[in-house]
C-alpha positions in Angstrom: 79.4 -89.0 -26.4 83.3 -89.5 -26.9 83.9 -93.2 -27.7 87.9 -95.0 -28.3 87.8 -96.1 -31.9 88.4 -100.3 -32.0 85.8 -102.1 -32.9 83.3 -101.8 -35.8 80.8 -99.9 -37.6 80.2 -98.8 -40.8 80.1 -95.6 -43.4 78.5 -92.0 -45.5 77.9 -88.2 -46.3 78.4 -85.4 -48.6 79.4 -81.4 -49.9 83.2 -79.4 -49.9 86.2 -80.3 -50.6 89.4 -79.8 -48.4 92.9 -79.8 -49.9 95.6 -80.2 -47.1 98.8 -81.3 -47.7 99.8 -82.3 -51.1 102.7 -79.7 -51.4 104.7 -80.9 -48.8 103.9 -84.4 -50.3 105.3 -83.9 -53.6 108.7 -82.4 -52.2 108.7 -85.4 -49.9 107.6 -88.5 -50.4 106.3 -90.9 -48.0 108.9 -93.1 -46.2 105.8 -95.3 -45.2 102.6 -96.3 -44.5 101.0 -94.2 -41.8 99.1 -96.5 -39.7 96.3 -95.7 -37.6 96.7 -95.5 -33.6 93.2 -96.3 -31.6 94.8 -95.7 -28.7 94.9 -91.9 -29.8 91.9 -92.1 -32.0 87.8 -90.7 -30.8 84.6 -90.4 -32.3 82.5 -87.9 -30.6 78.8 -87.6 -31.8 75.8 -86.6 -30.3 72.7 -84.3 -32.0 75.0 -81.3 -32.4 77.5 -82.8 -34.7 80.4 -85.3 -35.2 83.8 -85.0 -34.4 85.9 -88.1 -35.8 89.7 -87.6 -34.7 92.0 -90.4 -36.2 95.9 -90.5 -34.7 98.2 -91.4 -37.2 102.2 -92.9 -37.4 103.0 -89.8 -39.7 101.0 -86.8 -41.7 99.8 -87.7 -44.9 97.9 -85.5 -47.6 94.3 -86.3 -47.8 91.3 -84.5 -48.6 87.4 -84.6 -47.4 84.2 -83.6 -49.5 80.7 -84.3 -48.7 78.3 -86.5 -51.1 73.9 -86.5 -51.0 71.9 -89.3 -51.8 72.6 -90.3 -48.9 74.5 -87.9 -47.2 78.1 -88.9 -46.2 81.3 -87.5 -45.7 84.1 -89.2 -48.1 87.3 -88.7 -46.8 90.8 -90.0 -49.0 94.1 -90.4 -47.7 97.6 -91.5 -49.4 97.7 -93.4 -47.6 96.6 -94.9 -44.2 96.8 -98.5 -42.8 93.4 -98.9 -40.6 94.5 -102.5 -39.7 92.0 -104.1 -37.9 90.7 -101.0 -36.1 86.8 -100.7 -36.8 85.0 -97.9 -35.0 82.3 -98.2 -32.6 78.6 -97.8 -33.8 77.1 -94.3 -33.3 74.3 -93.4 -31.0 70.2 -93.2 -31.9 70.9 -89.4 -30.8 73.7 -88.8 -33.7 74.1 -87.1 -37.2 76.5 -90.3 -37.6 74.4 -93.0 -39.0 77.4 -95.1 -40.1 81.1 -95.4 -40.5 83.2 -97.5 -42.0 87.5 -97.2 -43.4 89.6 -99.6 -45.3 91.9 -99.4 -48.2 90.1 -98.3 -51.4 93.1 -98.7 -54.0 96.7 -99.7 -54.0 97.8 -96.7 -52.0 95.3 -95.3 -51.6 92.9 -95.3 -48.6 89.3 -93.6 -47.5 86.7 -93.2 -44.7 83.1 -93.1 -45.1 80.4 -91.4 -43.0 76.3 -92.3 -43.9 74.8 -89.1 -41.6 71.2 -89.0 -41.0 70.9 -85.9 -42.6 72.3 -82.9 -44.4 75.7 -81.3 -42.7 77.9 -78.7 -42.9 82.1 -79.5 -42.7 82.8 -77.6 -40.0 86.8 -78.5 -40.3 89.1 -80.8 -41.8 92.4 -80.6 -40.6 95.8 -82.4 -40.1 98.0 -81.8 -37.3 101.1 -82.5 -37.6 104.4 -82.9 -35.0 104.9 -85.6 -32.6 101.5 -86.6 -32.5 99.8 -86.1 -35.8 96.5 -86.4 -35.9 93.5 -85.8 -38.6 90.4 -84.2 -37.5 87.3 -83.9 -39.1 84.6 -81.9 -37.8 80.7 -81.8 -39.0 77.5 -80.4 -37.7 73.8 -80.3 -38.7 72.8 -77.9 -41.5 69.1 -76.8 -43.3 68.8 -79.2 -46.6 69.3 -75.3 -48.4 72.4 -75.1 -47.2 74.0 -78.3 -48.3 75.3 -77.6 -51.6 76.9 -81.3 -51.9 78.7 -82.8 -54.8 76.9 -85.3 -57.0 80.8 -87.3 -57.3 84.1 -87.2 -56.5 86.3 -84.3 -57.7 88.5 -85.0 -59.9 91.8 -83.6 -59.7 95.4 -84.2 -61.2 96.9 -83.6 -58.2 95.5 -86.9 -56.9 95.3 -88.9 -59.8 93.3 -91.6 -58.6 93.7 -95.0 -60.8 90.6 -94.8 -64.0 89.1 -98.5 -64.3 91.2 -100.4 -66.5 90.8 -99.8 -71.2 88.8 -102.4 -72.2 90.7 -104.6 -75.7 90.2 -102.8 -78.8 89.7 -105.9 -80.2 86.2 -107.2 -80.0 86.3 -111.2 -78.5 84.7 -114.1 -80.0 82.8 -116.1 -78.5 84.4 -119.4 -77.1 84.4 -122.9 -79.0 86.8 -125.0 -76.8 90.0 -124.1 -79.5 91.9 -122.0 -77.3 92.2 -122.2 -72.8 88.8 -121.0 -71.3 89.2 -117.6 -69.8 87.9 -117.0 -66.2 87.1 -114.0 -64.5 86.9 -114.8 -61.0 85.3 -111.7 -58.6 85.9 -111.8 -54.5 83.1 -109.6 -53.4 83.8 -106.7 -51.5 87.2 -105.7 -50.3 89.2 -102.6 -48.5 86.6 -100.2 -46.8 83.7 -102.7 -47.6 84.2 -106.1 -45.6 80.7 -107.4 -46.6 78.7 -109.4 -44.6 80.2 -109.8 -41.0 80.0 -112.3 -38.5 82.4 -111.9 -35.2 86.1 -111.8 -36.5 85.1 -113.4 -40.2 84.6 -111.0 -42.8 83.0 -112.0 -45.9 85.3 -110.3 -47.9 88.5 -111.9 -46.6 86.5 -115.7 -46.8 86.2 -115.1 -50.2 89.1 -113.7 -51.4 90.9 -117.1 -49.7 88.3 -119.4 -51.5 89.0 -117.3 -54.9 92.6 -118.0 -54.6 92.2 -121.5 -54.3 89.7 -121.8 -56.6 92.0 -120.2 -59.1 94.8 -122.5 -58.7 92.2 -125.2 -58.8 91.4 -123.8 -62.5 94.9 -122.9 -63.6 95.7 -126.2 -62.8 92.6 -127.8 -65.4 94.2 -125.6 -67.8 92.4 -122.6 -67.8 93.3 -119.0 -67.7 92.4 -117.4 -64.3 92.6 -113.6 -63.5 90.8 -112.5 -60.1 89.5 -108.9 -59.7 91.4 -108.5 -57.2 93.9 -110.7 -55.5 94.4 -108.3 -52.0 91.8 -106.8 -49.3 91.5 -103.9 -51.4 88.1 -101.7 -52.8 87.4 -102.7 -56.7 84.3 -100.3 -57.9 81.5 -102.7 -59.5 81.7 -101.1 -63.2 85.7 -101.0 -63.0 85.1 -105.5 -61.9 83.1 -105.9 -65.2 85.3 -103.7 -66.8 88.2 -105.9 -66.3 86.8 -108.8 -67.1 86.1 -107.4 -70.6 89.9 -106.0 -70.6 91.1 -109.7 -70.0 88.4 -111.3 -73.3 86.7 -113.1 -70.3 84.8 -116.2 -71.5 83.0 -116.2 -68.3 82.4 -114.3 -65.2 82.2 -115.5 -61.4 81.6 -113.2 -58.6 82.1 -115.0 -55.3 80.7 -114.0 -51.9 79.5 -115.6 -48.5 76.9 -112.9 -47.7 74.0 -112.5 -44.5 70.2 -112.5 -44.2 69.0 -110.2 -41.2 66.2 -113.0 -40.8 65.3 -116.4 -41.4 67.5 -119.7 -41.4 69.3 -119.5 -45.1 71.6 -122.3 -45.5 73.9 -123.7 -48.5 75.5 -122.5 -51.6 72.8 -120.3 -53.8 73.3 -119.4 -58.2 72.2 -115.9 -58.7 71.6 -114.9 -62.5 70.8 -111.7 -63.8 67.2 -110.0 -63.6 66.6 -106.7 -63.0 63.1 -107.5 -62.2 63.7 -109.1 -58.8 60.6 -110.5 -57.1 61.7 -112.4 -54.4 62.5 -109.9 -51.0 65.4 -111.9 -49.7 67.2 -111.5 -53.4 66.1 -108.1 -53.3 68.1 -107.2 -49.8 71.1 -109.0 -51.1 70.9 -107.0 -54.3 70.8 -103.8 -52.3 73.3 -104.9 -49.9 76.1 -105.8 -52.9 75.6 -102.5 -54.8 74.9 -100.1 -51.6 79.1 -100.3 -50.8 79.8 -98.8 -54.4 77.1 -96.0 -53.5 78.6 -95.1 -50.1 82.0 -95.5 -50.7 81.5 -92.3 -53.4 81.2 -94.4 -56.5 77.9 -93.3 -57.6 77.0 -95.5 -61.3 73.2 -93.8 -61.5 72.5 -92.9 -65.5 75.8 -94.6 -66.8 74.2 -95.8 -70.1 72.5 -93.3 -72.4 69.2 -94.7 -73.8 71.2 -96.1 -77.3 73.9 -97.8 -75.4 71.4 -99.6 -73.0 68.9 -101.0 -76.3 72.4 -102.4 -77.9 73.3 -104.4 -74.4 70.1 -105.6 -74.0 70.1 -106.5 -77.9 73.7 -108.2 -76.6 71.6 -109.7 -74.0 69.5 -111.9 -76.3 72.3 -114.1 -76.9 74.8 -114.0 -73.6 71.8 -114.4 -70.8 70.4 -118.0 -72.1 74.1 -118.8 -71.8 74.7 -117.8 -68.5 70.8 -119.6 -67.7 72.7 -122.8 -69.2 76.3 -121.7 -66.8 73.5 -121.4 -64.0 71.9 -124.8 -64.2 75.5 -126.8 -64.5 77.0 -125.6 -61.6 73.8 -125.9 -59.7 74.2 -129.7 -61.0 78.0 -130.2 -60.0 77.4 -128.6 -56.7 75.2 -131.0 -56.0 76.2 -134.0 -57.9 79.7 -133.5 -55.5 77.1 -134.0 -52.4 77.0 -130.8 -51.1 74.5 -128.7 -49.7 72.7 -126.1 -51.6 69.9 -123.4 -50.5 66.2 -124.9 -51.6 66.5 -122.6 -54.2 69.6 -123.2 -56.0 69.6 -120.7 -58.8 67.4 -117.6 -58.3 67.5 -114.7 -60.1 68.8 -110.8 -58.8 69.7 -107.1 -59.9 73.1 -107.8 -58.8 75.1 -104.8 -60.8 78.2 -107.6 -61.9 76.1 -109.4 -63.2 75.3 -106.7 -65.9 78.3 -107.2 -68.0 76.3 -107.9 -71.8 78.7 -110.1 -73.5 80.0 -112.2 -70.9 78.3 -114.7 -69.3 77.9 -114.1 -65.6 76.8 -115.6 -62.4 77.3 -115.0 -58.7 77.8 -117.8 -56.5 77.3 -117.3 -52.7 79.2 -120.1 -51.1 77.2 -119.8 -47.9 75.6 -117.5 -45.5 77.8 -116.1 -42.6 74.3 -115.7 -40.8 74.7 -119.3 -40.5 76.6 -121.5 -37.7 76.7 -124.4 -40.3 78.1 -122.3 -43.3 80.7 -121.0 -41.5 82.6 -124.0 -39.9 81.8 -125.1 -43.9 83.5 -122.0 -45.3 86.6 -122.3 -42.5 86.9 -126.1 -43.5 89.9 -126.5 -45.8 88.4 -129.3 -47.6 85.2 -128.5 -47.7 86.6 -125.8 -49.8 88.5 -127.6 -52.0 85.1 -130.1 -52.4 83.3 -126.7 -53.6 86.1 -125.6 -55.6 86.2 -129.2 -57.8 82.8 -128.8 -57.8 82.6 -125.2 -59.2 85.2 -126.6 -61.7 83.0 -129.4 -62.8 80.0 -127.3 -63.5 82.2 -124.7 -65.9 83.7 -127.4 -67.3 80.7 -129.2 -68.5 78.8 -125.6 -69.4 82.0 -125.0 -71.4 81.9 -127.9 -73.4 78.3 -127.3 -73.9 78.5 -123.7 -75.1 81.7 -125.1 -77.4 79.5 -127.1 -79.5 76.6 -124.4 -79.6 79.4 -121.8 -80.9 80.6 -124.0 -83.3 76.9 -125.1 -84.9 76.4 -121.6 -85.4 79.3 -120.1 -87.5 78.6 -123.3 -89.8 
């Protein structure tokens, strides 16, 4: 079936790699954005194959590859402004299992296609001319056949921005005589809008609240730096790796996230444990760490067996911390009147939580599977009630954590 692309959906595949373009780009430059045009812009699918045609302001290089586990299509562009364009789902019938586009880097953009199984790239071209357009063209293929990457290629002719050098110099832990260092982490971003409900995105929700919370901070005299401060794509490892690059005291990673079932209600502390138990914290844990998967960051076998016995050996001393960070803004949250999940601080495999020497913990704000949550997350003051509250919490666990650092260099 051929469908208008305007609404949403979401994104995966995998295998070659397609160069079109980048000569003409280097002898001339963009003059602008190219911005997507739904009007001129179909996604055909049935059981024979995909066809995804996207019209565009102006050509642009880009280049496609497919990826396994699972198999998706990644296609890059320098660079292309989706808007608020989202296409529409695919069919029961289709190799298209899910789509989803959105800005992955500052100027730098990507689609993702999840198919339901291995595929072949049939074609992957730009036409250019008064009405330029960028199809992409895929069809189903024997599981022998697909010879997919297991990453991105890497290529100087793209050049695409490396996660940020962590400091050389190794950071002490906090005692209260210099400003408290914040990391503060809006989930999601660009191509991955979290959790969804009507016109809210969770990742725009909580890249406003992070702003303001960061303000709210700055202004009790800490130092604030957010992951990101635009609606852009941040890979998990390059968020912690940030953090470390800024000699974080502490890390907070923010999101407003959905549960396909139940009633969840109220502002929930996740800390680290990779042993989840719980099947709620389990599909939230999947749910934050699936985007980095599909959107062609794959972080599988990062840590050799010597580097992941000296983090946990890190570990000892940084989780009981962020146990204590847990418990006080649990308390403040609270202790400002405000309504928490039954379970206030549970524990999840949440991958930015992983960071070994800073202590971490991930806050969701709400559930956007809730009516309730999401007039509370819209409300300007209820936001500024959970912002003074957050505050409260790290500002008692700070002064806490002070006096432990201090008792132990005497």
């Amino acid at each position: 079936m051929t469908r208008g692309i305007g609404i949403l959906a979401r994104a995966a595949l995998g295998l070659a790699l397609i160069w079109l373009g980048v000569a003409a780009a280097a002898q001339q430059p963009l003059s602008g954005l190219a911005r997507l045009d739904p009007a001129r812009s179909t996604l055909q699918h049935d059981r024979h194959g995909v066809e995804i045609v996207l019209g565009i302001s102006q050509p642009v290089p880009f280049r496609a590859y497919l990826l396994d586990n699972p198999p998706r299509l990644v296609a890059d562009f320098r660079e292309v402004d989706f808007g608020h364009a989202r296409p529409e789902a695919p069919g029961a019938d289709s190799l298209l299992k899910d789509l989803r586009w959105g800005r992955f880097r500052p100027g730098w953009s990507r689609l993702v296609a999840e198919l339901t199984g291995p595929a072949r790239l049939d074609a992957a071209v730009e036409e250019t001319g008064d009405a330029p357009r960028i199809v992409l063209r895929l069809s189903p293929a024997k599981a022998q056949d697909f010879n997919a990457r297991t990453g991105a290629p890497s290529s100087a002719l793209w050049d695409l921005p490396q996660p940020v050098v962590p400091t050389a110099i190794p950071h002490r832990r906090q005692d209260g005589a210099s400003p408290l260092r914040v990391v503060l982490d809006p989930g999601h971003g660009g191509l991955d809008p979290g959790a969804e409900s009507g016109a809210l995105d969770e990742a725009v929700l909580v890249l406003t609240f992070a702003r303001e919370l960061k303000e709210t901070m700055t202004r009790a005299g800490m130092q604030v730096t957010l992951t990101r401060d635009e609606d852009v794509f941040v890979p998990l490892e390059e968020r912690i790796t940030r953090a470390r690059a800024t000699g974080a005291d502490l890390f907070l990673s923010l999101h407003a996230d959905a549960l396909p079932t139940g009633q969840a209600t109220g502002a929930t502390i996740y800390l680290l444990n990779d042993m989840v138990g719980d099947q709620a914290s389990q599909r939230l844990a999947e749910r934050h760490d699936r985007a980095d998967l599909l959107a062609g960051v794959d972080l599988t076998g990062q840590d050799d067996s010597v580097a992941s016995v000296l983090m946990d050996l890190a570990r000892v001393e940084t989780q009981p911390r962020s146990e204590q960070l847990g418990l006080a803004l649990a308390t403040a949250i609270k202790s400002a009147g405000l309504d928490m999940h039954p379970h206030a601080v549970q524990h999840a495999d949440f991958s930015v939580l992983k960071s070994p020497d800073i202590p971490s913990a991930l806050i969701e704000l709400g559930f956007l599977s809730s009516a309730v949550d999401r007039q509370r997350l819209l409300d300007a003051t209820w936001r500024t009630q959970m912002a003074q509250a957050i505050l409260a919490g790290v500002q008692a666990w700070a002064g806490t954590d002070a006096a432990q650092a201090r008792l132990l260099r005497q």
